[in-house]
N, C-alpha and C positions, 0 to 999 in steps of 0.2 A: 270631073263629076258628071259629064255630058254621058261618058257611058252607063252610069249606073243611073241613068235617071231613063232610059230608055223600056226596060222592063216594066216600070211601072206605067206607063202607057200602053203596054201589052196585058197586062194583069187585071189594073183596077176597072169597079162596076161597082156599082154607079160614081157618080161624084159624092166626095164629101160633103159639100153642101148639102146634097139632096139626099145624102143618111142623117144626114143630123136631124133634116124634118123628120124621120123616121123612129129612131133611137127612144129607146125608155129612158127617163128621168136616173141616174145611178144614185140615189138616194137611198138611207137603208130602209124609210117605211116603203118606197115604191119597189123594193128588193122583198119586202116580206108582201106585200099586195101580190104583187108579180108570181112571186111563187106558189102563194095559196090558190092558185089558181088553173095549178100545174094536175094535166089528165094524170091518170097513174092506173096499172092492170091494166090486163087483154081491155082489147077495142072489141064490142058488141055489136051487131045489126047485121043487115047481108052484105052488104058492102067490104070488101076486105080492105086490106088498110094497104096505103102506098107505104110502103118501105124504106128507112132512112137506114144505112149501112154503116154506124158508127165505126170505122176502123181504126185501130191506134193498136201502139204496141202493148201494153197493159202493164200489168203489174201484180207480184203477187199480196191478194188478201190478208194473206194470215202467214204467221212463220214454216208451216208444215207445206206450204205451196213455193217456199220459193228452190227446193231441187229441182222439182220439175219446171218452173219457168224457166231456170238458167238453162237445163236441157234442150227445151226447145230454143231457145236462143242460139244456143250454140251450135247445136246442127243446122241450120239455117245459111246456108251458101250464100242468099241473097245481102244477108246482114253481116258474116264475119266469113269470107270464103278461108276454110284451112285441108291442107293436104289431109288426105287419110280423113276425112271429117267426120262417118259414122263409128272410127277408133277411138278419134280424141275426142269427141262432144261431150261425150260419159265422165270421161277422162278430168276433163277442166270443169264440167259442171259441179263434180264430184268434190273436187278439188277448193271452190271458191264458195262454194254454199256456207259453209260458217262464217267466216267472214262477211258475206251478204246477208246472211241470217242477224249477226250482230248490228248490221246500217238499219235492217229494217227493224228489228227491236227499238232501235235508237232514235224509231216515228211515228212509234206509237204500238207498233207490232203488225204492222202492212202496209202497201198502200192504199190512200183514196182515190185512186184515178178510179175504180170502175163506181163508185158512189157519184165523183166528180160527173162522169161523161153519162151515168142513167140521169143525176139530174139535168144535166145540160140538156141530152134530147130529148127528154119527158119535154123540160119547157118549150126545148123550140120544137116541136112536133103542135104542142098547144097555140104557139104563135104560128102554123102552117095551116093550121086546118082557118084562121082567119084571112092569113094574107091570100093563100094558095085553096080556097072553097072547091076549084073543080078538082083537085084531087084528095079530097078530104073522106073519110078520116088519114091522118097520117100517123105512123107506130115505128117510134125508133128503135133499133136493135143493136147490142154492143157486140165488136166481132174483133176481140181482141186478137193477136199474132200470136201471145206467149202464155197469155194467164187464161184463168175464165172472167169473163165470157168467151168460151174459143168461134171462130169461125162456123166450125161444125155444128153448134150449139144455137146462134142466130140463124141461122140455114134451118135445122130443123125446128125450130119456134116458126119460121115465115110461113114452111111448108104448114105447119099446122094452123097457121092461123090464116091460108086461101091466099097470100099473096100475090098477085100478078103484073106488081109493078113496083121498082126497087131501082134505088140509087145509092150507089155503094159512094159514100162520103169519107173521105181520108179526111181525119181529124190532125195531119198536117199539114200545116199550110201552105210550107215549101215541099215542093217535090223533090223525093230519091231514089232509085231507083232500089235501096237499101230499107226504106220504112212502107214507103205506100207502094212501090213495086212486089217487096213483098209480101205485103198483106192484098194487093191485087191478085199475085200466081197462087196465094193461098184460097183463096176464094175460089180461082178457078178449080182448085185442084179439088177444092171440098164439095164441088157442085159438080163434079167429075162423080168422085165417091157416092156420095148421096141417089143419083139418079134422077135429081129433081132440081127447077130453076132454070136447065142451061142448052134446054134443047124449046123455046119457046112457052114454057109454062109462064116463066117471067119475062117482062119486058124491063133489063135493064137500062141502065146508062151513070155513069162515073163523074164525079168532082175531084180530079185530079189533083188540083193545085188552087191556095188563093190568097195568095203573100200579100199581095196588097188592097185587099178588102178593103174599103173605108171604114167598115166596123171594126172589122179585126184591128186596122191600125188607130181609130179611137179606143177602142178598149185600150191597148197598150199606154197611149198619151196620156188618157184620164190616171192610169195607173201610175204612171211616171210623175206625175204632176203631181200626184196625192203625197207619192214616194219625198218631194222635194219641199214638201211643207215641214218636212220635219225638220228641216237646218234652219238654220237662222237666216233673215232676210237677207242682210248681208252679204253671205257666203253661199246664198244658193244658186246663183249662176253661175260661178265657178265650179261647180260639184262637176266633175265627169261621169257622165251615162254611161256603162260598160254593159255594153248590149251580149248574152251569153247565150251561145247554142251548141247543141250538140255534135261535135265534132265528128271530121270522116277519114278515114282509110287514103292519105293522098293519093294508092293509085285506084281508089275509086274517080274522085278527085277529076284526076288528070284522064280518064279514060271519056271525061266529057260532062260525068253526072252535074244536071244543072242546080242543086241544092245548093251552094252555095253562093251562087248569083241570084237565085231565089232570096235568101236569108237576108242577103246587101239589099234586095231591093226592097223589101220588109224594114228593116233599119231607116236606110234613107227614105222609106215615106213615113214615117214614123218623127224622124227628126224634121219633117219638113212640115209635120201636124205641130210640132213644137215649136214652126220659127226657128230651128235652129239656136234655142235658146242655152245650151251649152256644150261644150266640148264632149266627144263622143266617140268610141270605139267599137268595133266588134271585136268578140274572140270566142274563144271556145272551151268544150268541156267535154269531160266522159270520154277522155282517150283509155282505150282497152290494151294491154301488149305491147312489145317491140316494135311494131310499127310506126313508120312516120305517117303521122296526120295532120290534118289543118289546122293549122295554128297561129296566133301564138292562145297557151293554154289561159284559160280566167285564172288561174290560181299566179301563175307566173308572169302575167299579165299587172295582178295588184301590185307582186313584189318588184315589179320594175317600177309602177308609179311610185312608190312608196320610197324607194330608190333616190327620186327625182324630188321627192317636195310634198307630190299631191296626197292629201289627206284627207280628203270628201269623196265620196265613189256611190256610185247609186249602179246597182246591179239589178239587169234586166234579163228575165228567162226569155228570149224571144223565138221562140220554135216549138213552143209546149204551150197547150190550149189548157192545163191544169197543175196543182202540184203532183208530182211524184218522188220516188228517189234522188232525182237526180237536181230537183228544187230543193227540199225538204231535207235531204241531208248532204249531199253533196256541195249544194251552195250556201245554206242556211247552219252546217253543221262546221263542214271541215274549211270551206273558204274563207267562214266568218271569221273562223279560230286564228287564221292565219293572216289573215286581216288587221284584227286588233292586236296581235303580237309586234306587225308592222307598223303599231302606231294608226291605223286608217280607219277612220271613221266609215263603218260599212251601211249601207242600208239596200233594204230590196224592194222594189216594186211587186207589190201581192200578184199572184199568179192569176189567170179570167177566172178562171174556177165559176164561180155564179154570177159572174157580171152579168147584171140586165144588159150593159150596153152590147158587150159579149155573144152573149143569146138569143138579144134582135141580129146581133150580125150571122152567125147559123142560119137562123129562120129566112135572112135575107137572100145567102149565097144561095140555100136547095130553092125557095121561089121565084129566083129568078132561073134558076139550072129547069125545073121544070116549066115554067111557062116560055122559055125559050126554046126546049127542045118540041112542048105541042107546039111551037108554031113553026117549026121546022129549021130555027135559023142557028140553032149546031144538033151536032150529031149524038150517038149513044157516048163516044171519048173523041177527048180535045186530040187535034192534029199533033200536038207537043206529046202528050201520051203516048200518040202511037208514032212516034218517029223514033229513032234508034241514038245513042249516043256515037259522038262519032268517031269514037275506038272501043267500042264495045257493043258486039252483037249477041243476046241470050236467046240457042232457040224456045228457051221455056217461057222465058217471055212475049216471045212472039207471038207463040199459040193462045197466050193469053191475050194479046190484043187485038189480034185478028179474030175471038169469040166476044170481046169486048163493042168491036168495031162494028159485028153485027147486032148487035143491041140483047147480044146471048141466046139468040134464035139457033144457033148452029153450033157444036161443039167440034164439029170439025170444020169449020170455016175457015 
């Protein structure tokens, strides 16, 4: 256990203790206070607003959007490298969109993430301009990978609205070089395109990674905890926690990408916010293809407990700041299904989606990311960013951390 407890001394800021003074009440009246309270529209004055860079992978709205997310998906080297890629991306997008079409039907008719992550940075931009006064106002932007809001889209809203200071914030928590890698080369490439941002108009700087937040990992506990009030007293320490993230490519994997030691150490401070109060696994989900990936799968996962006796299971999204597909039908549709056939009493811990406690953690990581960088004690990107994995060198990434490293003053740096 000694090694996996190591990261987490690499990672957390500040202590738990001293987020809990911090933290909003998770109550639902101090959830509807909280919210009502949330800026919304263009920021006004002369003052241009500092820049929050909501990145995540997205998702499509509506049914007519989801060809073209799977397109961009799937031409995308950094997320699914395939031979011949701009033949087949058309190919297999073309191919799978009914069947995606029918998941996303089957959640309402799109996802919520881009509703999810406007409300989320409305509020924490409103808890910034309090904690964070000398770079106030603050104006969050969503810079989705595959859906709208695209990249290009945030880019030309910042230009329009005089930004001259931005922090591109990966709304995942662990690092890959597969999600926020690249939605990082995407950025650089859009601010390539653009002409604007990336030769000193902006003064960037990146939140790479932050697995083990104290917030982030109360959010989860609080959720967990709620999650296990639903069994009977009796039986609720026995439940096993089945912590579920988004699975990789093992020879991403093996090539060094450090997401999945991120994820462990996410888990183990998470179980360690609980006392370790029950039995507990990680595994994984969202394997695409013939390939072998990190495993073993959640779904395959249950049918082995289920195997063995256990019949209480408390399923935890832990690498997703909201619900998507891959909560929302994937766990909650086809896991459950398969769950109760097995006899398994399933339940899920709710996704942060609006958690107050959640939203102070946001507001927390970028106030401390910016009053750390004015005072000079890190850089535009984390040394772990810009260090290479160590069987895999992308020159396209390089380029992109080396315009990163200069805080986006120089596009040929």
């Amino acid at each position: 256990m000694t090694a996996m407890q190591s990261p987490i001394s690499v990672f957390a800021r500040p202590s738990l203790s001293s987020y809990s003074r911090l933290r909003l009440a998770p109550h639902a009246s101090t959830r509807r206070r909280f919210l009502a309270t949330v800026r919304v529209g263009p920021v006004v004055g002369a003052k241009p607003p500092t820049a929050v860079l909501m990145m995540n992978m997205g998702g499509p709205s509506t049914i007519p959007e989801v060809h073209d997310f799977l397109s961009r998906l799937f031409h995308d080297n950094d997320l699914i490298p395939l031979p011949f890629q701009p033949l087949l991306a058309p190919l297999i997008a073309k191919r799978r969109t009914p069947s995606i079409e029918e998941q996303y039907s089957a959640i309402g008719g799109g996802s919520p993430i881009l509703k999810w992550t406007q409300l989320q940075g409305a509020a924490m931009c409103s808890l910034l301009d309090e904690l964070n006064p000398a770079s106030a106002p603050h104006k969050s932007y969503v810079a989705f990978r595959y859906a709208k809001t695209l990249t290009e889209d945030a880019l030309a809203e910042m230009k329009q609205d005089g930004v001259q200071r931005a922090v591109a914030f990966s709304q995942y928590p662990q690092y890959s070089s597969s999600t926020t890698g690249s939605s990082l080369n995407e950025l650089y490439k859009q601010v390539k395109q653009l002409g604007w941002g990336g030769n000193g108009e902006v003064k960037w700087s990146v939140i790479d990674r932050w697995p083990t937040h104290p917030g982030l990992i109360e959010s989860f506990a609080h959720n967990i905890k709620a999650a296990l009030q639903t069994y009977a007293e009796d039986r609720r320490s026995d439940v096993t926690i089945l912590f579920s993230a988004h699975s990789l490519p093992l020879d991403i994997v093996n090539r060094g990408d450090p997401y999945t030691a991120e994820v462990a150490a996410t888990v183990w401070a998470v179980m360690s916010k609980l006392n370790f109060s029950n039995p507990w696994r990680l595994t994984w989900q969202s394997k695409v293809g013939p390939k072998a990936w990190q495993g073993p799968q959640t779904a395959a996962a249950i049918e082995g407990y289920a195997k063995a006796g256990t019949k209480d299971i408390c399923l935890v999204p832990i690498a997703f700041t909201s619900d998507h597909i891959e909560t929302l039908y994937e766990l909650d549709i086809e896991v459950k299904e398969e769950a109760e056939k097995l006899g398994v009493h399933l339940t899920r811990a709710s996704s942060l989606n609006d958690s107050p406690i959640f939203i102070r953690a946001l507001a927390d990581v970028v106030s401390n990311h910016l009053k750390d960088y004015d005072a000079g004690l890190i850089g535009p990107a984390s040394k772990q960013l810009l260090s290479s994995d160590p069987r895999h060198v992308s020159p396209k990434s390089q380029e992109t951390k080396r315009w990163l490293a200069s805080g986006g003053t120089n596009m040929s740096a």
